[in-house]
MIDO-742477 format. One record per atom (N, C-alpha, C, CB): residue in one letter; x, y negated, z. Coordinates in steps of 0.02 Angstrom, whole numbers, plus 50000, padded with zeros to 5 digits. Last residue first. Glycine has a CB too. Layout:
aXYZ/...
***
This chain:
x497764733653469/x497204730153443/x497264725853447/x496694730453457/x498714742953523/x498874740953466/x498144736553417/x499174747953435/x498944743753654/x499414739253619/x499354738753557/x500024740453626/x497614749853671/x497594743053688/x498154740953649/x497644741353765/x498224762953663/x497874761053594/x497674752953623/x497064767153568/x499194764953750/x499524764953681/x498924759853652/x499624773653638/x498424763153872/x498734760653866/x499174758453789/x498884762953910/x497504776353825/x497204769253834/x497724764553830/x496834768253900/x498454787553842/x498014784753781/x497694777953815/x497354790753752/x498824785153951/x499564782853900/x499084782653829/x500414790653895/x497924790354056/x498064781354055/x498664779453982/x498584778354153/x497934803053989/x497414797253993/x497574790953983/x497124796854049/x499084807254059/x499024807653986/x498374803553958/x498984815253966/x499174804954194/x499394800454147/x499394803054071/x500064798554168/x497324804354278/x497704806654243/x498384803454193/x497294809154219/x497224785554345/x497014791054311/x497524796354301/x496764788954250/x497004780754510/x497484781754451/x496994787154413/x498344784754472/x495964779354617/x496714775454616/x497064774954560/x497194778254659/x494394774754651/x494984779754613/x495654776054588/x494664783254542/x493384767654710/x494044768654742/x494584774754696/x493854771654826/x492604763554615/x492364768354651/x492984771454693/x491994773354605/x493704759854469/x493074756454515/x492974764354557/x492174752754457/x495214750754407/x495064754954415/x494324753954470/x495654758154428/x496294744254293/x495954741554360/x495374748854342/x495574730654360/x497734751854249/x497054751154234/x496614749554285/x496844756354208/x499364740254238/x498914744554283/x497994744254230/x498904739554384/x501124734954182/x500194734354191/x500054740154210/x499674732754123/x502384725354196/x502174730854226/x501394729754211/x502424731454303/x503964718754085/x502964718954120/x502834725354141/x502204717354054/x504884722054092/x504804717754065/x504264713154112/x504674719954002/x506024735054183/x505304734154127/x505124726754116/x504514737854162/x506874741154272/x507124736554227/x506684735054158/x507804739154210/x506344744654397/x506554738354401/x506634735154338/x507114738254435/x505914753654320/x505214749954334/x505584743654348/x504674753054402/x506874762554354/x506864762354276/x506214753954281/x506454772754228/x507194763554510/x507614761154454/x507624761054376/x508044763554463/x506054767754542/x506174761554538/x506854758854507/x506084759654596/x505254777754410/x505504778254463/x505814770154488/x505984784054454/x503394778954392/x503994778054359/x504504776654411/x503954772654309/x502684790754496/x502534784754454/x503504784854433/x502084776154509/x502454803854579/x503104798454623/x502834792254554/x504364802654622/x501534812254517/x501504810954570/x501874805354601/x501584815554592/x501944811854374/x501194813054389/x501144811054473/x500944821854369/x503114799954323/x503064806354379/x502194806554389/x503584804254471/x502644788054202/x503034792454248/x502924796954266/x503174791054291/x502844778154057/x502394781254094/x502894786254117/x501724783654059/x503414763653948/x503364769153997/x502864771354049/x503824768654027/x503134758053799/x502704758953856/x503004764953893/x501944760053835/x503704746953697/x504034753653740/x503754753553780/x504704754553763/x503724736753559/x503724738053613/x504054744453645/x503184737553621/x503984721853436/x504234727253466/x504134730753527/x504684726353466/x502414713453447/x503034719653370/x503174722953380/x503684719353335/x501554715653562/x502264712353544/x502194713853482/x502974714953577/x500604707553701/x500514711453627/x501174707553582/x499564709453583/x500354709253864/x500884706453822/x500764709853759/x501624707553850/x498714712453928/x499394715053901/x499584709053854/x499354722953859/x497394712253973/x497864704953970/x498654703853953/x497844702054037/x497294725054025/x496574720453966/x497124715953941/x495694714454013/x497824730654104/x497904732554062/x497624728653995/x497754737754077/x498294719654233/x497834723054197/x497764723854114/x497304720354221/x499954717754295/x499394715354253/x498864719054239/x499584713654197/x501034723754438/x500434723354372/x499964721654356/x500214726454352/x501064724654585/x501374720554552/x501204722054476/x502064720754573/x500564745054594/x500604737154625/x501194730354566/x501104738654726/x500404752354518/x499954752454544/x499864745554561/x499964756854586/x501164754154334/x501304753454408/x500464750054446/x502104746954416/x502184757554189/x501564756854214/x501644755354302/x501154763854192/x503274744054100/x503054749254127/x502324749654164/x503534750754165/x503864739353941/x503174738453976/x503024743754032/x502594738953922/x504884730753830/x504934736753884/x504224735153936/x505804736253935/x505094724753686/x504754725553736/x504704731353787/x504294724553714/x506664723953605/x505994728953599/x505974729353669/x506024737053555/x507664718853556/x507404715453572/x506684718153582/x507544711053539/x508994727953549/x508594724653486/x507824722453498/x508584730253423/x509414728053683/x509724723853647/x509584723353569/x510344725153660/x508094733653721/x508434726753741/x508544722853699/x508984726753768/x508624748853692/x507974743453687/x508084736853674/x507594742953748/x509754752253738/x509774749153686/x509134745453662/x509994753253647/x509514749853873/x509904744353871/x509764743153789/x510734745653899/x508484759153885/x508204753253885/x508734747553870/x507864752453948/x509294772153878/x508954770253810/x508724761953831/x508184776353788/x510144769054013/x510514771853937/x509884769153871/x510624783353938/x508824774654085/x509344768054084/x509954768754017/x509824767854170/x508484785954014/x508234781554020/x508434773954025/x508014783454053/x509474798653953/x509644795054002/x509154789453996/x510344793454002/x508524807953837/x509124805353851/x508924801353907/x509454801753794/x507724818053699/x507764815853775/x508704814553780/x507394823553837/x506594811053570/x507344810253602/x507254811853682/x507684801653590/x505604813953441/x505594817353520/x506104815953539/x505504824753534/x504854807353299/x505404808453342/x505314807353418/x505914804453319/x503384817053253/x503634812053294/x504004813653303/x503454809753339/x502934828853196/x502754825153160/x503104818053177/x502094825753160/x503204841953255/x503684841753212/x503524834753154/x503724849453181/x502084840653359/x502674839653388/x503504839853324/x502624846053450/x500824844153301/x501104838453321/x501804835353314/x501004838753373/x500594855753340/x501164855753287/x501234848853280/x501024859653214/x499714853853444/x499524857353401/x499844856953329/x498934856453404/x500034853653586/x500484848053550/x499994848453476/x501514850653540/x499944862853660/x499404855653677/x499504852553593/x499804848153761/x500824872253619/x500204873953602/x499634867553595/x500004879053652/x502074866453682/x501744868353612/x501224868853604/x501864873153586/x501584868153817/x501764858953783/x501664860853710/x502774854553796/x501484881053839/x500964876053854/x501084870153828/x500864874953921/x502734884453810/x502344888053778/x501634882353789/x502334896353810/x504234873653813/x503674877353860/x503154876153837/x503594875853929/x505104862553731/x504744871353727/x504484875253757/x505004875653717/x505084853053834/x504704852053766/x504464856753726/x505034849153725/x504934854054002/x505264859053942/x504814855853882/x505114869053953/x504624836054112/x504604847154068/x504844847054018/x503794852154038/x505884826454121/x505364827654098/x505544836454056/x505154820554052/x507374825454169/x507174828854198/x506224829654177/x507454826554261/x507804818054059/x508094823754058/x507884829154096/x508624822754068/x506554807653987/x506904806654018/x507064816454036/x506654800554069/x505984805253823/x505794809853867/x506704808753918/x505504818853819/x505154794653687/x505894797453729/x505694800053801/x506534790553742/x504504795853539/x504584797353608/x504984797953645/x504434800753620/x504154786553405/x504524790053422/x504224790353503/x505224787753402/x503124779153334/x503764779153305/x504084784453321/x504134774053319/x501394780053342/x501984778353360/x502394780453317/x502154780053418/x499874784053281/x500574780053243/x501264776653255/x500374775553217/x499084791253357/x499114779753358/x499534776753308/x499584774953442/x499584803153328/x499024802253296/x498764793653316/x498504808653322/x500854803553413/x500574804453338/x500214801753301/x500344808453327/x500184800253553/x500734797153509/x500644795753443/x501254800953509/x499204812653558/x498994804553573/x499464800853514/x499244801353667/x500364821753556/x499604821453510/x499484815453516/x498914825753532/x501144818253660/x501414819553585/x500734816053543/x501554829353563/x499924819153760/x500514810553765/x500584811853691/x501544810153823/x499874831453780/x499164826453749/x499624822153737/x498424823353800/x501014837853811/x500694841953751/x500194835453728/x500224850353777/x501214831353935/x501484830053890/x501424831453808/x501864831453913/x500124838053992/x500134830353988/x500584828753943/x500284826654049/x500404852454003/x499754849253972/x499804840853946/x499164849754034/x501314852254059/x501424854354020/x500844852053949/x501524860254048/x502044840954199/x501304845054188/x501484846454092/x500344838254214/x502944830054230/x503184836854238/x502654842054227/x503474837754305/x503964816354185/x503164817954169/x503294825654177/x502794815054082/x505114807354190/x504934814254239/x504474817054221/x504774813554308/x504614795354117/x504884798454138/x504804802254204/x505234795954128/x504444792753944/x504274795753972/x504704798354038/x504084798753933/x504054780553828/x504364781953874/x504364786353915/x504374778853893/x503664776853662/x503214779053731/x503934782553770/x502374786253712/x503364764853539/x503634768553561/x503644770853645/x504084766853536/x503464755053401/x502974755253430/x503554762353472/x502164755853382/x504014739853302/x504374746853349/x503754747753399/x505274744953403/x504484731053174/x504064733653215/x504294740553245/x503464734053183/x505734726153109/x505474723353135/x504664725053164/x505614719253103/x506954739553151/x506584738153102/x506194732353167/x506144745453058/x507764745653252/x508174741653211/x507574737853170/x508734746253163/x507144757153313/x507204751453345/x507364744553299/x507724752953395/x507474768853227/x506694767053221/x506564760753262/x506194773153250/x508754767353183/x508374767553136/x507584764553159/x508424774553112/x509154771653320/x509384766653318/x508834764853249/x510204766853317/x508664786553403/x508364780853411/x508454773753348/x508624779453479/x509824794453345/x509084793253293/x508804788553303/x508514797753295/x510584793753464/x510844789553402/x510174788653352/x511524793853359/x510014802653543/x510044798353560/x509944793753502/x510504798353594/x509524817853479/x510214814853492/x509794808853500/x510884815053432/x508604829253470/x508294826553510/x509074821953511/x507904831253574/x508114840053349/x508634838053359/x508434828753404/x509044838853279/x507194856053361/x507354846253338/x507944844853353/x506904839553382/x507734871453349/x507544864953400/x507524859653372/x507964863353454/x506734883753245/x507464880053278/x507294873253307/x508104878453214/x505744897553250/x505904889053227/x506584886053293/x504894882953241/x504924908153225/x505534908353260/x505814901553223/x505994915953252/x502954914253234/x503684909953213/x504194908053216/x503754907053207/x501704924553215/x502434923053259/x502894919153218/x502864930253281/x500344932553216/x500684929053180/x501084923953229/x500244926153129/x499144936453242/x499364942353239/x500014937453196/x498824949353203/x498644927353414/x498494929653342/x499114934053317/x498374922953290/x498434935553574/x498814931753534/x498514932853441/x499664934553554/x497714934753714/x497514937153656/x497684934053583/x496884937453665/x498544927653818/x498244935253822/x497994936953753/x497594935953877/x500384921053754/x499554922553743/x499274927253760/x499324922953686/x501354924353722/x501384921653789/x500484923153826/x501644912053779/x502294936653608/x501884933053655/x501734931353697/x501634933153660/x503004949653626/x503454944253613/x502844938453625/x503864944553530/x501984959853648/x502614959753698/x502924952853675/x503214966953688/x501104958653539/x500834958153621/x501514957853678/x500294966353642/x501834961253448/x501754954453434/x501554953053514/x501164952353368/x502164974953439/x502704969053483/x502494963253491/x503374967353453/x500894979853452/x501224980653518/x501864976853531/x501364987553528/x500434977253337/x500044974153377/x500524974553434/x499334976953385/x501974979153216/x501434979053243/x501134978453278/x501294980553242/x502764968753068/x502774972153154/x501954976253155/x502814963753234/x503834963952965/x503154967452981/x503074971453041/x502974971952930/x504534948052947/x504634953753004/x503914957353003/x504834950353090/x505664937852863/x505134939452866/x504974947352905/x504974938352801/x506604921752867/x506674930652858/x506064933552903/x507544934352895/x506074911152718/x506434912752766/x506394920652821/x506304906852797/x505864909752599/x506424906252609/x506544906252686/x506354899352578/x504144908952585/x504714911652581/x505244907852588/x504764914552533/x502544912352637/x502904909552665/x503774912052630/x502664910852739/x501344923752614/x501444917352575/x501894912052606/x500784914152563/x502184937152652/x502374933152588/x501854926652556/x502424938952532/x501344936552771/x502264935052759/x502274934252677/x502904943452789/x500034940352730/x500304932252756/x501054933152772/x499874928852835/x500114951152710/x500034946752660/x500174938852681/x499354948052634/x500534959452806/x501164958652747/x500914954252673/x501414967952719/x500384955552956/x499924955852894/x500494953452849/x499164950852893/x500994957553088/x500574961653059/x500154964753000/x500384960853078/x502374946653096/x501674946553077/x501404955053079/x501614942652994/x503504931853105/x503344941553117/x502704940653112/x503554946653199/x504794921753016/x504074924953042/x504064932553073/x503544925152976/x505884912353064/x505884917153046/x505064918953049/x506384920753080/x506304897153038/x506974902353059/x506444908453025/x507274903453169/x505794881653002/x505644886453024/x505914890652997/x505144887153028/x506424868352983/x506484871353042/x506194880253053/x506104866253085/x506054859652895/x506484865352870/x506674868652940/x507174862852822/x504214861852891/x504964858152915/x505474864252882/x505094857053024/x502974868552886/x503294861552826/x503854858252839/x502824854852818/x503154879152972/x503584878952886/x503514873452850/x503344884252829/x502704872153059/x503404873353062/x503574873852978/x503594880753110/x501234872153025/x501504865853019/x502324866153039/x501064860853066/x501264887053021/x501034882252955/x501314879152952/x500524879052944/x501444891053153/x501854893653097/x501744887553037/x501574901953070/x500114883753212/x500744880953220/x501094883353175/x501034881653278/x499094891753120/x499174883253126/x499964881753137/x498694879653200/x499154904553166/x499194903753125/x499474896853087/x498774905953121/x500144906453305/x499764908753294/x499744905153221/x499304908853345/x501604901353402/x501084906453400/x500384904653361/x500934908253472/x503494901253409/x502704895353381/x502354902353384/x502654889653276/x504824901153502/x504484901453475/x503684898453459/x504624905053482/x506374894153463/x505954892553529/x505494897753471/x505674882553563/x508154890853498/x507734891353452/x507024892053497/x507944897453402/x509584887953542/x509384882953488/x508624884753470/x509894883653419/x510024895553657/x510104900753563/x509504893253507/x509314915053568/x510024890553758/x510664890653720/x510704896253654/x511234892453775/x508564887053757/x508964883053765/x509694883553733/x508944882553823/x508394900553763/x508084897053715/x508404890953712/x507404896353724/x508894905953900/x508914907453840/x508714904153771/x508684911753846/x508264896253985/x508754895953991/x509024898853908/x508904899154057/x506724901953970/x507004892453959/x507734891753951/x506834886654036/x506154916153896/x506454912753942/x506844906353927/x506804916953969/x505704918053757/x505294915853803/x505604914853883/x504744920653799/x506904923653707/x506874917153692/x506194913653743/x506794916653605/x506724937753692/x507124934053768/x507064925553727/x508324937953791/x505924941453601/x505524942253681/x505844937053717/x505634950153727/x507144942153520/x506334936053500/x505954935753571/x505584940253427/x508164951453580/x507894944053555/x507514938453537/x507944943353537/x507134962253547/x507214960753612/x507494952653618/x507724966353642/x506914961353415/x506354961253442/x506314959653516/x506114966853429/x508274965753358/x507934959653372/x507334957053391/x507954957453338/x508404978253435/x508794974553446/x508534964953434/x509344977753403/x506834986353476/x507134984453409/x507724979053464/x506444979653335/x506104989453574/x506514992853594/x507244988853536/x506215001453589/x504624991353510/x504844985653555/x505584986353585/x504324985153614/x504624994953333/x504874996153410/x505004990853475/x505494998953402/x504694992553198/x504004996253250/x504064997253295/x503705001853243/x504924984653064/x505194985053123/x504484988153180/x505554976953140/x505454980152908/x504834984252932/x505234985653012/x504604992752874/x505544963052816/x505784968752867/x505454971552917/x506264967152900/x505534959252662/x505084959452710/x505394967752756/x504194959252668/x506714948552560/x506424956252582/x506094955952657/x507104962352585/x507144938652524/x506574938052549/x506284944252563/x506214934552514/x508704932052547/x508344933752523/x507684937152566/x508684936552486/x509254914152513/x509084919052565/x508654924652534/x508714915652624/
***
């Protein structure tokens, strides 16, 4: 590829209007690509081969990045192609994971399987902490049911803090992933108010799969019907539930003491 640095000054630029329209869900969705903002995230994209393109302001930080196509802009597109009120002066055009089903099979197959369920989870924030949380306990992977938020909505990136190119991310059919659960013998654990164990007295497996649900409706009853064990955080002062990006850190890091 070559590495010539491309001078562009117009918000008006053909690809400039492209990079803007990727901040719509629909668009981004069918052009494969999403964008990263500010210095950190670009970073941790270019340690993937995922990352498509930079734009910048500073023609010294495009060339410490090469092998991929490089954009000298200035303050007024970076402020138009941003989500950020006060964006850094540095833009990344990175291509989607690859979220197929089939990846699951590698990280189930082995005789430990640590791994977080997710379904419907619809706050941008919660899912941005769940990744991070994830990550950083040393899960395996995530699976995100079809109707859980945008994984590229600007708020789940940002929570995520590049996180998100460190863990396999699958979204797929829930009932569909627990059969293959199952059938390599990996613990299915959902969360729930009623009919659950306390979180203290958890089943501690090898293989597991902690699901967590709908910030508002909980896991749905047709995924809860088909969980193993259900546990709950006994809870004081009449508070019913925690936040679920909370209860999925406590819940992860119990399974693993």
């Amino acid at each position: 590829m070559q590495n010539n640095i491309i001078n562009i000054t117009s918000t008006s630029n053909e690809t400039i209007k492209y990079f803007i329209s990727l901040n719509d869900k629909k668009t981004r969705m069918n052009a494969k690509r999403f964008i990263v903002e500010g210095y950190h995230l670009v970073n941790e994209a270019s340690k993937t081969n995922l990352l498509e393109a930079i734009i910048s302001t500073d023609e010294k930080e495009l060339k410490k990045i090469n092998n991929v196509k490089r954009y000298l802009v200035n303050d007024a597109i970076i402020n138009k192609i941003a989500t950020t009120k006060n964006p850094q002066n540095i833009l990344g055009i990175v291509k989607m994971l690859d979220h197929n089903i089939t990846n699951l099979l590698p990280i189930i197959k082995g005789n430990k399987t640590k791994l977080i369920m997710l379904d419907d989870v619809n706050d941008p924030g919660n899912l941005g902490t769940i990744i991070r949380t994830a990550a950083g306990l040393g899960y395996d992977g995530i699976i995100m049911s079809p109707n859980t938020v945008d994984l590229y909505n600007e708020k789940v990136i940002r929570s995520t803090q590049g996180v998100m190119f460190k863990i396999p991310i699958i979204k797929a059919n829930l009932q569909e992933v627990i059969k293959m659960l199952k059938k390599e013998k990996v613990f299915c654990i959902g969360t729930a108010l009623t009919n659950a164990k306390d979180v203290k007295y958890i089943t501690k497996k090898d293989k597991f799969a902690i699901c967590l649900g709908n910030e508002a409706k909980g896991i749905s009853k047709e995924v809860l019907d088909n969980m193993d064990e259900n546990v709950k955080i006994a809870m004081n002062n009449d508070v019913e539930s925690l936040n679920v990006s909370i209860a999925a850190g406590i819940i992860m890091y119990e399974m693993m003491e």
